[in-house]
C-alpha positions in Angstrom: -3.9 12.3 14.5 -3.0 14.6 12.2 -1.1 17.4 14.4 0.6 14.1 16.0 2.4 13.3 12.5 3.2 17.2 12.0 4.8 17.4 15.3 6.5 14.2 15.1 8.0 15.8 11.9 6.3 14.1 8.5 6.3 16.7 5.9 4.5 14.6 3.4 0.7 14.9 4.6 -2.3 13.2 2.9 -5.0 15.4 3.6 -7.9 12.3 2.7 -11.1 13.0 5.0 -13.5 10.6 2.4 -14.1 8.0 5.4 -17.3 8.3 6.7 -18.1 8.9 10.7 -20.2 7.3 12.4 -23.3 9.2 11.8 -22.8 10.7 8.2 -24.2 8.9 5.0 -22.3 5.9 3.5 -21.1 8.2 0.9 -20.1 12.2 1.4 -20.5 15.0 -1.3 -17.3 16.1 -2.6 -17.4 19.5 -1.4 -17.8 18.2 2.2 -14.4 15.8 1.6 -13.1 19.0 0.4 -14.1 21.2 3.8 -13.3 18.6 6.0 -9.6 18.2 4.3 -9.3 21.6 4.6 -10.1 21.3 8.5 -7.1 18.5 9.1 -4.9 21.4 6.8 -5.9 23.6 9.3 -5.5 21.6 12.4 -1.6 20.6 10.8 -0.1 24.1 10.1 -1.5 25.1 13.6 1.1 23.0 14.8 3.7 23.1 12.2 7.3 24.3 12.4 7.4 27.2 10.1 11.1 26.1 8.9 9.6 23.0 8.4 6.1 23.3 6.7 4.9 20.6 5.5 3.5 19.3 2.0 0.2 18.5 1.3 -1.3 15.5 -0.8 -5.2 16.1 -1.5 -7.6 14.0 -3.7 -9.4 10.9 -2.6 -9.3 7.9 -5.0 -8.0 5.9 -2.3 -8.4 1.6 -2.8 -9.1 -0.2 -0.1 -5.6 -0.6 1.8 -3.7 -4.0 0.6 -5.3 -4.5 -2.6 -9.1 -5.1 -3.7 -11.4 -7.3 -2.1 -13.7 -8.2 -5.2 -11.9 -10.2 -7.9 -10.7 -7.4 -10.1 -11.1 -7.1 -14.3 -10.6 -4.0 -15.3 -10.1 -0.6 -13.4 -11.6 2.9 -14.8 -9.1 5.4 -15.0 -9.9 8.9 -13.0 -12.0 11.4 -15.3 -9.8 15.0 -16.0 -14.1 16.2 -15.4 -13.7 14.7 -11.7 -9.9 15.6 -11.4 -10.4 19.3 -12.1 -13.5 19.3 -9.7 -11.6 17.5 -7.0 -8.9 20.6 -7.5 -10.6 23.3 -7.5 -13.0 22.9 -4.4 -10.0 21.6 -2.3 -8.6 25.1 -3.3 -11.8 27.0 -2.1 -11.7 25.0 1.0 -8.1 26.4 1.5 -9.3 29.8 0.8 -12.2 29.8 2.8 -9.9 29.3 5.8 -7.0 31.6 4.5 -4.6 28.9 3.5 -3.6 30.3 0.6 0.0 29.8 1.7 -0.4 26.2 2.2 -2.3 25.8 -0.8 1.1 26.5 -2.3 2.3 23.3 -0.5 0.1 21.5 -2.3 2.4 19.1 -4.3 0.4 16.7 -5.3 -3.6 14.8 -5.7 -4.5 11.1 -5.6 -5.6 9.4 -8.5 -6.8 6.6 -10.0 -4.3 5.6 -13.0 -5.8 2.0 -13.6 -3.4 -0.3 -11.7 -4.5 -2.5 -8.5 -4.8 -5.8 -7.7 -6.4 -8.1 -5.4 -5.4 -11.6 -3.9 -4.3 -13.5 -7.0 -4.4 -10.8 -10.2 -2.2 -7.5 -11.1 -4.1 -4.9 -13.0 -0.7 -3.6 -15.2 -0.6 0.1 -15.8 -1.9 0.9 -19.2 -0.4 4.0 -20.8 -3.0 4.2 -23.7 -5.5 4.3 -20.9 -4.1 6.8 -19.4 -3.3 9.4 -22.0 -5.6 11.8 -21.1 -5.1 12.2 -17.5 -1.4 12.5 -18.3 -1.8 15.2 -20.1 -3.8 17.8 -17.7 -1.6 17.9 -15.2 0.2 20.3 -17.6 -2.2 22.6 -16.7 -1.7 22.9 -13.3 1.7 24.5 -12.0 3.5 22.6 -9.5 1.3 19.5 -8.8 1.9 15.5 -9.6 -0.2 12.9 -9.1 0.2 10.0 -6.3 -0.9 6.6 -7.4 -1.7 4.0 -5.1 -1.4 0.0 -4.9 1.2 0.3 -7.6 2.6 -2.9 -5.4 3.7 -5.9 -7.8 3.9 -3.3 -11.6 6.6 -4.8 -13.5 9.4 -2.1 -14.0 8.3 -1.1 -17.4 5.3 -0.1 -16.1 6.5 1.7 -13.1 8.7 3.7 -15.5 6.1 4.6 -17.7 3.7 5.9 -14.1 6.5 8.3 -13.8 7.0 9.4 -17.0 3.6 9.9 -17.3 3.5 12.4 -14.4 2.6 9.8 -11.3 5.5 10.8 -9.5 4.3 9.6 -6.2 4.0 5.9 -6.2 2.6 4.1 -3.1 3.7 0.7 -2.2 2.6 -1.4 1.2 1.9 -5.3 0.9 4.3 -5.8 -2.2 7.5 -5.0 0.2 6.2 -7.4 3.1 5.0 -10.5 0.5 8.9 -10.3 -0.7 10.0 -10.5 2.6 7.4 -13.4 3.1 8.3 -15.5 0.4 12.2 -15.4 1.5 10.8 -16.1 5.0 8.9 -18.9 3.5 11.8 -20.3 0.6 14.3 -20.6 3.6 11.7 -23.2 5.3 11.6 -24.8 3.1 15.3 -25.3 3.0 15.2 -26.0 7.1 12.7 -28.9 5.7 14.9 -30.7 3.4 18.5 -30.3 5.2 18.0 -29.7 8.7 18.0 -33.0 10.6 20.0 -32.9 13.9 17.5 -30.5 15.7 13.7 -28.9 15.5 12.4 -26.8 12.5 11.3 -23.9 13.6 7.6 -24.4 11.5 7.2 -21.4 10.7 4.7 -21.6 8.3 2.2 -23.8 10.6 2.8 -21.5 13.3 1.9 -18.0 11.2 -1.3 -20.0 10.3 -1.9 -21.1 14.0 -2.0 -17.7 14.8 -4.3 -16.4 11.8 -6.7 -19.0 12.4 -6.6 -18.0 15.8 -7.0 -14.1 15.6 -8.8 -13.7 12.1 -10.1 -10.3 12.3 -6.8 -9.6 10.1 -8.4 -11.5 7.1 -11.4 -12.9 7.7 -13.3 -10.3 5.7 -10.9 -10.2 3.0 -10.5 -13.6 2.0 -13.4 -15.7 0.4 -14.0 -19.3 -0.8 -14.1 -22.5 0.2 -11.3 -23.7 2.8 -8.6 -24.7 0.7 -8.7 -21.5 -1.2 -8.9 -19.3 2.6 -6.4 -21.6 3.4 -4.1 -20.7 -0.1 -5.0 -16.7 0.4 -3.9 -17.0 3.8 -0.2 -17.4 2.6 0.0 -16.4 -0.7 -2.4 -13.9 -1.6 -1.2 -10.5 -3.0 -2.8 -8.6 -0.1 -0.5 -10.3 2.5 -3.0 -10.1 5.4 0.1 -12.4 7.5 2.1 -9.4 7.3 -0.2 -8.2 10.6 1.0 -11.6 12.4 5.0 -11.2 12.3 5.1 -9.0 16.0 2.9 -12.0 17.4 4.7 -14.3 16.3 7.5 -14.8 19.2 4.6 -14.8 21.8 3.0 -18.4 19.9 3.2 -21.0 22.2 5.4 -23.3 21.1 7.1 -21.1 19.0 10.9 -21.3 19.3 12.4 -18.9 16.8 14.1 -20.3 13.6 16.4 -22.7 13.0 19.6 -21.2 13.3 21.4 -20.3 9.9 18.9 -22.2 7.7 20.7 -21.6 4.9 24.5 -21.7 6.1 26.1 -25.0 5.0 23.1 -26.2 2.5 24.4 -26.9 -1.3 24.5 -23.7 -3.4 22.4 -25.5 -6.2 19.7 -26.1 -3.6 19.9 -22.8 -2.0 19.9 -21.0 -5.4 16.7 -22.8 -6.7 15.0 -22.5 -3.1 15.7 -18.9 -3.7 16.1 -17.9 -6.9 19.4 -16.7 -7.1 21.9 -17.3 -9.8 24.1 -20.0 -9.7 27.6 -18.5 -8.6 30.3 -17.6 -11.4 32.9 -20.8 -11.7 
């Protein structure tokens, strides 16, 4: 997979290998992560334009992808202990296999800063927290850190990640819940001033189709109905976002209404969707 995304020309490479296979224990030593990184490094600048190396991410304090799926309190920031360790046998790895070079492509490591969140809370980034870990990257020429989940950080805090040296900030379900909840807000406008032809439903249908195919969220959402039922739509983790390419194949499903919005009241639209109201 990885000479795929070098050949196809991505010049940002993660090099994570903490996932288990099939046969390996349910948690690997760090100094086989490291090796096995060091193997996809390998396998990339085997196939790498040399005009057009590519950067390497390493480090492996990866959350589960779209948030948590244990209600979270409080996160432990990564230990400088564990983030020199984490450094310095991802370097011997390189060595080992003469990638010096691209050890000098090394930009950045994973890290945990102590922001997450999971289907109904945002862990906000704590600078105080953090102090420490901001600090030791000093030490180490030419390397950031990459924080993940920093979906749904207010701005303050998303200022303060990159002042504090987390220049690589990963987003995913943040950008497709936006999207949703315009999605959604224009229903609800189709609901209370559409009248002369169908709705297009779209909220029942994306729940047809969940409840229908649940391998999406099924393991990620827990309680009793009406709280699956709640997650299903709202959660921070935005599990629907896997159900938007389906959705035009739903029986029954004939696209939205057209224009939703054009023609409705700008007081109703505005509240629907939380714009301001319009200057005189």
């Amino acid at each position: 997979m990885v000479d795929s995304y070098v050949r196809a020309g991505f010049r940002k490479i993660h090099l994570d290998a903490s996932m288990t296979c099939a046969d390996d224990p349910k948690t690997l030593a760090a100094d086989i992560v490291a090796e096995r990184a060091a193997d996809l490094c390998e396998s990339a600048e085997s196939v790498a334009d040399p005009a057009r190396a590519p950067y390497y991410i390493i480090g492996t304090e990866v959350p589960v992808p779209g948030g948590a799926h244990e209600d979270l309190q409080e996160l432990a920031v990564t230990r400088i202990e564990d983030l020199a360790n984490t450094i310095e046998i991802h370097r011997e790895g390189f060595e080992t296999r003469g990638l010096q070079e691209a050890w000098s492509r090394v930009i950045g490591v994973v890290v945990q800063p102590g922001v997450e969140f999971d289907h109904a809370r945002i862990i906000d980034y704590q600078p105080g927290k953090a102090k420490a870990l901001s600090e030791v990257i000093l030490n180490y020429d030419g390397l950031v850190y990459e924080a993940h989940l920093t979906d749904y950080q207010t701005e303050t805090a998303l200022t303060n990640l990159v002042r504090d040296h987390f220049a690589i900030l990963k987003v995913g379900p943040g950008l497709t819940y936006a999207a949703r909840e315009a999605i959604f807000a224009l229903s609800r406008i189709e609901q209370e001033w559409i009248t002369d032809r169908p709705l297009s439903n779209i909220c029942q249908k994306l729940d047809e189709l969940m409840l229908a195919n649940p391998g999406y969220w099924d393991q990620y959402y827990f309680g009793d109905d009406v709280e699956r039922a709640l997650a299903r739509k709202y959660s921070f983790s935005d599990r629907l976002r896997y159900y938007w390419p389906d959705l035009g194949q739903h029986a029954g499903w004939t696209g939205p209404t057209r224009s939703s919005a054009v023609g409705s009241p700008h007081n109703a639209t505005g509240k629907v969707l939380k714009r301001e109201p319009a200057e005189g």
